[in-house]
C-alpha positions in Angstrom: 0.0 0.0 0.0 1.5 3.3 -1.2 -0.1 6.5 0.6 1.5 9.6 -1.9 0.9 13.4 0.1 0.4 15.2 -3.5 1.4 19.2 -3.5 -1.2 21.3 -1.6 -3.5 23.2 -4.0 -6.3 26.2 -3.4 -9.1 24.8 -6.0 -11.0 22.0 -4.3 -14.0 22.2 -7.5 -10.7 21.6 -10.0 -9.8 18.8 -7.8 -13.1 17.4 -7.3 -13.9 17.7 -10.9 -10.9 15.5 -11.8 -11.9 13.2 -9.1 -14.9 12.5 -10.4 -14.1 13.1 -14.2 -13.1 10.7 -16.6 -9.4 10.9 -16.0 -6.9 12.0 -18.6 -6.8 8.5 -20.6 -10.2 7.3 -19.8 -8.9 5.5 -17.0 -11.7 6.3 -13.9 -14.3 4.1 -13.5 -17.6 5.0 -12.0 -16.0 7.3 -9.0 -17.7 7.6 -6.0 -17.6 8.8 -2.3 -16.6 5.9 -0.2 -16.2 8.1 3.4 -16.1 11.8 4.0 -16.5 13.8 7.3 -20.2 14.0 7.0 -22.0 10.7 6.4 -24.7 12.5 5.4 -22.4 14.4 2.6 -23.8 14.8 -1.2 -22.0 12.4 -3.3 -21.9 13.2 -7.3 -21.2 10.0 -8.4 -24.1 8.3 -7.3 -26.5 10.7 -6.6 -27.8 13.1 -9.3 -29.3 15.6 -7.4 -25.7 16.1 -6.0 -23.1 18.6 -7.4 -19.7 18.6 -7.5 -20.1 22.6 -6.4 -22.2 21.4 -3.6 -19.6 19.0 -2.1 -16.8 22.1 -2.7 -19.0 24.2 -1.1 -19.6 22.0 2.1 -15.6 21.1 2.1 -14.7 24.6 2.0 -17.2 26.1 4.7 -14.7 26.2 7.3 -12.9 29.1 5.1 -15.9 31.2 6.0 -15.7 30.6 9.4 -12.4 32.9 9.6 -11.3 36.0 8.4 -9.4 36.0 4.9 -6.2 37.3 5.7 -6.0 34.0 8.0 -6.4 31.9 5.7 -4.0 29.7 4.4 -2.8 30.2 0.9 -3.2 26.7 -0.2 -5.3 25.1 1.6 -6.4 22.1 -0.3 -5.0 19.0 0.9 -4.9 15.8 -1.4 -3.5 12.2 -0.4 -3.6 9.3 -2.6 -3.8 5.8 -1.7 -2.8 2.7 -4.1 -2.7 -1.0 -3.3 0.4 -3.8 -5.2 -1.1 -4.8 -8.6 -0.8 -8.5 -7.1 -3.5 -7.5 -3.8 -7.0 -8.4 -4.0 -9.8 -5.9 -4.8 -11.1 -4.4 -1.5 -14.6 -3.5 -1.5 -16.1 0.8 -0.8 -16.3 -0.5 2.7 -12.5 -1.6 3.3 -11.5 1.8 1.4 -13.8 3.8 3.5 -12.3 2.6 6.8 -8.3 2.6 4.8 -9.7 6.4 4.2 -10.4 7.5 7.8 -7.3 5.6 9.4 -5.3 8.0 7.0 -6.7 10.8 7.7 -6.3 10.2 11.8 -2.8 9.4 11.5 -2.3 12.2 9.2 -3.6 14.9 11.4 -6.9 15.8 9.3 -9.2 14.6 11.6 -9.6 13.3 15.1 -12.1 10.9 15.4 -12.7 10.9 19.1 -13.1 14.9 18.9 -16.2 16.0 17.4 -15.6 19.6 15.6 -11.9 19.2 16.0 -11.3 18.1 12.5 -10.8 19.3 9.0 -13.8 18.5 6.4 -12.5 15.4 4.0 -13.9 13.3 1.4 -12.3 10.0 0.1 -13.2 9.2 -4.1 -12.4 6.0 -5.5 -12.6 5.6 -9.3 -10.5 2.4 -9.8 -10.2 -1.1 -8.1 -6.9 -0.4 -6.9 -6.7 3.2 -4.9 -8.6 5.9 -3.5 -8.1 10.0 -3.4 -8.7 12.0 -0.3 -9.7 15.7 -1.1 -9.7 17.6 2.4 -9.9 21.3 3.8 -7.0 22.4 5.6 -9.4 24.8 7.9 -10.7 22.8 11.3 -14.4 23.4 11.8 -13.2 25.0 15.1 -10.9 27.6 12.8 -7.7 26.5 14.0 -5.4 24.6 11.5 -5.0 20.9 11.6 -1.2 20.0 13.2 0.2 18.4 9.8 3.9 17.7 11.4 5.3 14.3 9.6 2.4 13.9 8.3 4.1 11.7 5.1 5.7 9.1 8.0 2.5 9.0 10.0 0.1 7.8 6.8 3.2 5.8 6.2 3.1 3.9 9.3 -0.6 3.6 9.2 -0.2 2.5 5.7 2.3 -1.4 7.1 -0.1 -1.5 9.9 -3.2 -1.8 7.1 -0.9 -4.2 4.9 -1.1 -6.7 7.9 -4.5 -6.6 9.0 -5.9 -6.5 5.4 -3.8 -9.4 3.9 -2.2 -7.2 1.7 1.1 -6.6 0.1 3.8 -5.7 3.0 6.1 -3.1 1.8 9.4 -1.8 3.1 10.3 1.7 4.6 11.6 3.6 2.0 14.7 6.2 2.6 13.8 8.4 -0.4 16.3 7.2 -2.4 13.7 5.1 -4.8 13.1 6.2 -8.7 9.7 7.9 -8.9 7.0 5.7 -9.8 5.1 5.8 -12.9 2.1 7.6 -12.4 -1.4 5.9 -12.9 -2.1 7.5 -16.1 1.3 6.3 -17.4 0.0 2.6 -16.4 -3.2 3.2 -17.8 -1.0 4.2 -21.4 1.0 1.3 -20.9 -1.6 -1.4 -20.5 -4.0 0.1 -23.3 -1.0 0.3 -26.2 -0.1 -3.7 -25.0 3.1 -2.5 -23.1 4.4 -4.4 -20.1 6.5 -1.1 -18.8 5.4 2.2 -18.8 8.1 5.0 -20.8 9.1 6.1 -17.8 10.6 2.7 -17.0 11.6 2.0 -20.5 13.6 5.3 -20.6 15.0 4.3 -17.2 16.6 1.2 -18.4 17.5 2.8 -21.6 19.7 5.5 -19.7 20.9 2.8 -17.4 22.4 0.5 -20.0 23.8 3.8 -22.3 26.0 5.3 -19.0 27.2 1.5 -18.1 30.7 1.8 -18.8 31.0 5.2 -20.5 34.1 6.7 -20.4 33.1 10.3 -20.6 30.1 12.5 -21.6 30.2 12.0 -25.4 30.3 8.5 -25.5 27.2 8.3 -23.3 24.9 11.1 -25.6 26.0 8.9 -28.1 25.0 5.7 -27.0 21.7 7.8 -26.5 21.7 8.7 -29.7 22.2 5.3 -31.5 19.4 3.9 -28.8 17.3 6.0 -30.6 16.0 7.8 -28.4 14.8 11.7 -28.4 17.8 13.3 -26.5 17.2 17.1 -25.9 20.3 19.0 -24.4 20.1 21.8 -21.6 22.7 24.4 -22.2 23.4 27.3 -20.4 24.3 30.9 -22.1 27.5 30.8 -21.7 27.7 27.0 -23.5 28.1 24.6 -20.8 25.7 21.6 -20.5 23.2 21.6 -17.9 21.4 18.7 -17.9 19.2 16.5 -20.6 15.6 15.1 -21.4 15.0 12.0 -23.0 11.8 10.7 -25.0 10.4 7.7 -26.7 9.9 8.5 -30.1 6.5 6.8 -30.3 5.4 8.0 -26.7 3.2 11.3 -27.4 0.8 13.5 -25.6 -2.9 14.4 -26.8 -0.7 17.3 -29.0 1.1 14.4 -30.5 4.3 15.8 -29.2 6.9 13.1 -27.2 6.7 13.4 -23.8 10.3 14.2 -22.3 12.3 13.1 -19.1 15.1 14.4 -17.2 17.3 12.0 -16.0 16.8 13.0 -12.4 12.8 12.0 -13.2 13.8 8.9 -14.3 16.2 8.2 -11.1 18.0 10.1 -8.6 21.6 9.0 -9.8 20.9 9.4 -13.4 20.8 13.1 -13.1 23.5 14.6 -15.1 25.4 15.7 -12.5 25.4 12.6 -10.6 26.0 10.7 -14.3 29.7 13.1 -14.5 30.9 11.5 -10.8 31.2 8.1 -12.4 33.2 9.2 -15.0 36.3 10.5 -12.8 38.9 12.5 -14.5 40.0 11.5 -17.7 43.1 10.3 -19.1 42.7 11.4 -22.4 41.0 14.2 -24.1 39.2 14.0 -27.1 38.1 12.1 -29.7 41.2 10.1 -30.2 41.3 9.5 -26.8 38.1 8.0 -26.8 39.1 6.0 -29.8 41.6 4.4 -27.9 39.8 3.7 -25.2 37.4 2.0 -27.3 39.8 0.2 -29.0 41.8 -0.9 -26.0 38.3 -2.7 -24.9 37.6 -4.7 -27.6 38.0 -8.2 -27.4 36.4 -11.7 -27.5 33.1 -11.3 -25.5 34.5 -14.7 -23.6 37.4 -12.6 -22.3 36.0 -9.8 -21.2 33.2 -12.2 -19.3 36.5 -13.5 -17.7 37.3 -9.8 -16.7 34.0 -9.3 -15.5 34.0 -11.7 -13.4 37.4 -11.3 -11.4 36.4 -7.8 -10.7 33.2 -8.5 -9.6 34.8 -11.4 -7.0 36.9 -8.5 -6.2 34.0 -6.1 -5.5 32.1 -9.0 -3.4 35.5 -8.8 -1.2 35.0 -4.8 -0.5 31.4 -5.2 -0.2 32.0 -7.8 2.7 35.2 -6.1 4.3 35.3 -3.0 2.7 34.9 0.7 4.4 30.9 1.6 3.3 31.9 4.6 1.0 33.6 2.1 -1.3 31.0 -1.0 -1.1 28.2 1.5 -2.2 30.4 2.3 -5.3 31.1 -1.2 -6.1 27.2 -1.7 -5.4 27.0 0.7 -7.7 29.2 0.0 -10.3 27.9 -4.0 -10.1 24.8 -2.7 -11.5 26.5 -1.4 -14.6 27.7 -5.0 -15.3 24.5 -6.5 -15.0 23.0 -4.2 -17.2 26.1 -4.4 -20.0 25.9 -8.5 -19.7 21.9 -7.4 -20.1 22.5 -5.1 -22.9 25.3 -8.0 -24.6 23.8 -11.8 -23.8 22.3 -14.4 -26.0 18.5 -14.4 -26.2 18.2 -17.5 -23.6 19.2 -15.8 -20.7 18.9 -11.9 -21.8 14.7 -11.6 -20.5 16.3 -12.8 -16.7 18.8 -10.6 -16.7 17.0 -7.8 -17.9 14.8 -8.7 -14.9 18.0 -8.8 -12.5 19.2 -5.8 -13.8 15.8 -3.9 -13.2 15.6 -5.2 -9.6 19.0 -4.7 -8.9 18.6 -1.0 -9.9 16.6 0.0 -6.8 19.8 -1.6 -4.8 22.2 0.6 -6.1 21.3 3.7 -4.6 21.0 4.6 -0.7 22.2 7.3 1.5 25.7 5.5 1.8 27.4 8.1 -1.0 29.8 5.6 -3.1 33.5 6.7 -3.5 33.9 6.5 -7.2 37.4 5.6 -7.7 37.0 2.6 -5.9 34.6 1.0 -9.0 36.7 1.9 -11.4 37.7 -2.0 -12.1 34.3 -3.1 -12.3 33.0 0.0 -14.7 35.4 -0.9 -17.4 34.6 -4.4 -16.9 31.2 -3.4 -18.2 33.2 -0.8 -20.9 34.6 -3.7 -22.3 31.0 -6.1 -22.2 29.6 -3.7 -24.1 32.7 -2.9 -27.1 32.8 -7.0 -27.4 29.9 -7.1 -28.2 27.3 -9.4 -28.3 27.8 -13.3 -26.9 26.5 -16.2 -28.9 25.6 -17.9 -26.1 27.3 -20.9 -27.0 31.1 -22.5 -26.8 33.5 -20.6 -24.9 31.2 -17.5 -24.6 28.6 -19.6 -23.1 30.4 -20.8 -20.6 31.9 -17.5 -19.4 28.7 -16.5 -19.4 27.8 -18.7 -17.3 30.7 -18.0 -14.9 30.1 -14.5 -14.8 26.5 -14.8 -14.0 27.4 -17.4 -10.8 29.6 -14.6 -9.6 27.0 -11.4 -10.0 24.7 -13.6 -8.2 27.1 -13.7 -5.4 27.4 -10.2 -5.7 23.8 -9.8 -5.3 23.6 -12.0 -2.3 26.4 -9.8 -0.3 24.8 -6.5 -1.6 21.6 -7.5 0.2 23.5 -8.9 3.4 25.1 -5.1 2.8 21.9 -3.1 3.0 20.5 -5.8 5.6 23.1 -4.7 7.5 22.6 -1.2 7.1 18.9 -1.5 7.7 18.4 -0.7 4.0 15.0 -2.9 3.9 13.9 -1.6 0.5 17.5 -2.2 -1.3 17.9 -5.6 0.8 14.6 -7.1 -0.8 15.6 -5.7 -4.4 19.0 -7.7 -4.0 17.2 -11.0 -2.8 14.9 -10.2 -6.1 17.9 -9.7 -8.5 19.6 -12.5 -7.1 16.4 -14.5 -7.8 16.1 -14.1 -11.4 20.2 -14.6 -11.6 19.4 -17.8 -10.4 17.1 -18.5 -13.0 19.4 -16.7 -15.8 22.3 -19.3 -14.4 20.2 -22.2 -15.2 19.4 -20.9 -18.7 23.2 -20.5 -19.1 25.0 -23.3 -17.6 23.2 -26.2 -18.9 25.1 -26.7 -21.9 28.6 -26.0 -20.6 27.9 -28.4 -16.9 26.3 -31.1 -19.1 29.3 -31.9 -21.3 31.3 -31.4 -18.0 28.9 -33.7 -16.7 29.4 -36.2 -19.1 33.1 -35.9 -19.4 33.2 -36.7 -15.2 31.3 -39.5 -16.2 33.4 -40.9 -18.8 36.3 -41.2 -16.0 38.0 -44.3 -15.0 36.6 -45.0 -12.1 40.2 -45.5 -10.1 40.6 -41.3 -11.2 36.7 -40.5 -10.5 37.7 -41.9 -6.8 40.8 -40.0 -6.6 38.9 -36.8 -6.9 36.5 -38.0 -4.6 39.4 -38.3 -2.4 40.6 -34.3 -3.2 37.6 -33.7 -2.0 37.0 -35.1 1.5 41.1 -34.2 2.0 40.0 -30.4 1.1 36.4 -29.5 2.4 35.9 -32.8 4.7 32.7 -30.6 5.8 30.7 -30.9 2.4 32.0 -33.6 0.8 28.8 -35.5 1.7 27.0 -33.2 0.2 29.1 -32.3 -2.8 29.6 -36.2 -4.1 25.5 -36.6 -3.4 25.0 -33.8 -6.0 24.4 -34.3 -9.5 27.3 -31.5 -10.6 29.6 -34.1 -8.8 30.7 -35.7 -11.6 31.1 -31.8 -13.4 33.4 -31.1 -10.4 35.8 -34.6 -10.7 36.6 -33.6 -14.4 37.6 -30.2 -13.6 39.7 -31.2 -11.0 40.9 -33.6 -13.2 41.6 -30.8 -15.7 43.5 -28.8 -13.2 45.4 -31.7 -11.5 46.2 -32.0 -15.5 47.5 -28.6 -15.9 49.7 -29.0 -13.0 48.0 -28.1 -9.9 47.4 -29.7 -6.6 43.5 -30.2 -6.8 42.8 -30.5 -2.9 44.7 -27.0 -2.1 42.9 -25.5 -5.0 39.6 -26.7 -4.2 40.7 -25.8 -0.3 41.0 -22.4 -1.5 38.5 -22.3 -3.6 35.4 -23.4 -0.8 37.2 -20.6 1.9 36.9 -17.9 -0.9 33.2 -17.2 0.7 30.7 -18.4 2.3 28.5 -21.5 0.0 25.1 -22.0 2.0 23.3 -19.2 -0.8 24.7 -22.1 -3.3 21.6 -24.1 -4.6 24.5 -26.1 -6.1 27.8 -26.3 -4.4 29.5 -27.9 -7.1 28.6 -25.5 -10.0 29.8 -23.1 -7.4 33.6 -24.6 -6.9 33.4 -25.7 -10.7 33.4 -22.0 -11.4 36.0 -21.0 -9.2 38.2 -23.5 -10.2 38.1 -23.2 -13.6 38.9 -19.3 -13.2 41.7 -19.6 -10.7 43.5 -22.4 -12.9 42.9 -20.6 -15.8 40.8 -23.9 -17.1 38.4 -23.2 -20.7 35.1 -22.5 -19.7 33.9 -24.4 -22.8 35.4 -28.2 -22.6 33.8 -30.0 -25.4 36.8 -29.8 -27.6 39.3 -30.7 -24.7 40.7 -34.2 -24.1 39.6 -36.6 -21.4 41.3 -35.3 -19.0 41.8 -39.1 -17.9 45.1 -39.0 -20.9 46.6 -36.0 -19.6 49.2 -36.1 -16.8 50.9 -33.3 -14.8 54.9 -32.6 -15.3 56.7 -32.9 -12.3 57.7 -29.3 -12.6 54.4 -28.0 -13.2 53.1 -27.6 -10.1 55.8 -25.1 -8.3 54.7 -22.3 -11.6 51.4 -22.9 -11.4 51.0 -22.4 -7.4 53.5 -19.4 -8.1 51.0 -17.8 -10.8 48.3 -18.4 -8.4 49.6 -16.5 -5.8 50.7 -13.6 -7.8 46.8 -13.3 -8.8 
């Protein structure tokens, strides 16, 4: 339930006649009073003797009641109430008693004090929310006490959630994009669109700053979007700020309908767009030619880049100081929504999803430290110049890799704002990490099944050896880890790395203390991931040997530890 104090006005008839009109797309249904001060009080809707300039008259009688230079300038007071698209329609009598619970804890009236109160009415003209229209004149002349009056309907709002059954929603902190507004919904549903402009723009803008380098590479990314990108300059030429627009999204003139960054989100403002970018190296064109240039690469590699900075950023986030950890919160949403942007088709609708949820995690009163994600923001520079993944081979399985890791990422980020008492940014993180999990599954199937297969194709004498690695190095879950089915995915990478010249129980020893595995729903697709990354091991293995041919040098080992610990 979402209580939203609109901005006081002084025409309660304009109000009223909105209320009760047809809405600005058609969208109100048969409005009508469903509480008010007065039981007795005219209702338009539903009577027809009744006026809309009767009920204005009888809200606004307190005015009279003082003398004009007293009263206040705006006095119209107007408070919206709307329930989760997923809660069940509550009848006029649910709304009525919603309506005078709001206006109790709000301050407009007192219930238990006849004539102490302001005059209200409460209009519903959808299933889902109601509008209270109310006086800001007491019927005794004094003024209603309206002091955090937002936190008060707030609180009454969670207490309504668990007596109705409803939707329980966290404290917010302010920090939240504004939500579309109903009219925007109503556009939405009627032209067949699952997200409103306002939402669409947002993830546009999201996915166009993810890895910029500097102002003209993001206008440009606008620009090939193809979006509407309008420019704010000042007189003397410097750039202000920016709208964006759907070309196709008009108003009744059949003009777009523009957004500034900062109504899209509070971090996509332009200047909170220029902290990300830092100082830069080089000026320029060419400089940005270079940089581009310097990023390009096999999408597989720069999955594998991706993913060591983001284990890097789960370290901060978990030990790090909390400036830092909210950039690298930050900065992980940028990969999510470059991998988003750059990802075969199979897993590109979930991690869209993740990236949407993750978005609301991102931002909190913690101010992030920008040069601490600078790692992790050209690990999405260089996910989006390498273009598109096919989603299969080598790219697959990095894919696949990376995704195990962001969903690790998402998991601490919500332990983070847990932590922090973050409740709204916690649940988004637990969502994200959600539809990661998903996106995962959609990934690694091909990649773990013909690890799967090649486990399965060991001797056994070499599947029991790694079985053996195994209890030697995490004694604690090897029950667990030889009952799973990624068992057998797990004996041929260790038989891969033992190949390649490294001892398999201290690498799998390492691997299991990195962090914490009970958020695993697979323990072994967990460690297969982490070994293949800190052994360097292919991602993709179907055009490897069996690993069951291959055997160490002796003098393998003593580089291979060495490289290890120079990572």
């Amino acid at each position: 339930m979402v209580p939203r104090i609109h901005k006081r006005g002084q025409r309660t008839l304009g109000l009223l006649y909105y209320l009760y009109g047809p809405g600005k797309y058609e969208e109100h249904v048969n409005p009508r009073l469903v509480a008010s001060w007065d039981d007795n009080a005219p209702d338009p809707g539903l009577d027809e003797a009744a006026s809309l300039k009767q009920l204005q008259q009888l809200l606004d009688q307190p005015l009279e009641n003082i003398d004009a230079s007293e009263r206040p300038g705006k006095h119209v007071w107007h408070l919206s109430v709307r329930n989760a698209a997923e809660d069940r329609p509550l009848t006029d009598e649910e709304w009525g008693d919603i309506a005078r619970r709001m206006v109790a804890a709000a301050g407009i009236d007192d219930p238990d004090h006849d004539g102490a109160g302001c005059r209200w009415a409460a209009v519903r003209h959808a299933d889902d929310h109601i509008h209270i229209v109310a006086t800001l004149v007491r019927e005794d002349g004094y003024k209603p006490d309206l002091d955090r009056d937002a936190a008060r309907v707030q609180a009454a709002a969670r207490a309504l959630e668990t007596e109705l059954g409803l939707r329980r929603l966290n404290k917010g902190d302010r920090t939240a994009a504004q939500r579309p507004t109903s009219a925007e919904r109503h556009k939405a549903a009627r032209q067949g669109q699952q997200r409103t402009a306002r939402e669409e723009l947002r993830e546009t803008v999201r996915r166009a700053v993810a890895g910029a380098a500097d102002e003209t590479e993001f206008f440009d990314r606008l620009a090939s979007s193809g979006l509407l990108v309008r420019r704010r300059v000042a007189p003397s030429g410097d750039l202000l700020g920016y709208t964006v627009a759907l070309p196709d999204n008009c108003n009744r003139e059949d003009e777009p309908v523009f957004f500034s960054g900062s109504k899209l989100a509070p971090d996509l403002s332009l200047p909170r767009i220029r902290e990300r970018f830092g100082e830069t190296t080089q000026s320029g064109a060419d400089g940005r030619k270079q940089e581009r240039k310097a990023s390009r690469g096999a999408p597989a590699a720069a999955r594998r880049a991706a993913t060591q900075a983001t284990w890097q950023a789960v370290l901060v986030i978990d030990r790090g100081d909390d400036g830092a950890a909210a950039a690298q919160i930050a900065a992980g949403g940028e990969i999510l929504d470059a991998l988003a942007k750059t990802s075969a088709a199979h897993t590109r609708r979930e991690l869209r999803d993740a990236a949407f949820a993750f978005e609301r995690a991102s931002r909190s009163h913690v101010r992030a430290v920008r040069q601490h994600d600078r790692a992790l923001r050209r690990a999405a520079r260089d996910l989006v110049h390498s273009g598109p993944a096919l989603g299969r081979g080598e790219d697959g399985a990095t894919t696949a890799m990376l995704i195990d890791m962001l969903f690790f990422l998402a998991v601490a980020t919500a332990s983070w704002h847990g932590k922090h008492h973050h409740a709204q940014q916690a649940a988004a993180a637990q969502r994200a990490a959600e539809h990661l999990r998903t996106a995962y599954q959609n990934a690694a199937g091909q990649p773990m099944g013909v690890l799967y297969r090649r486990g399965r194709q060991l001797a056994q004498p070499l599947q029991q050896r790694q079985a053996d690695f195994v209890r030697q190095a995490v004694p604690e879950l090897a029950g667990q880890i030889l009952a799973e089915p990624g068992w057998f995915a797990l004996a041929a990478t260790l038989a891969d790395a033992e190949a390649a010249g490294h001892e398999p129980a201290g690498l799998l020893s390492e691997a299991a203390a990195r962090r914490e595995l009970a958020s695993a729903e697979s323990v072994s697709d967990v460690l297969v991931w982490r070994l293949r990354r800190a052994a360097d091991l292919p991602a993709d293995t179907s055009a490897m040997p069996t690993a069951a041919s291959t055997t160490p040098s002796p003098a393998q080992p003593s580089r291979q530890r060495a490289r290890r610990r120079a990572r």
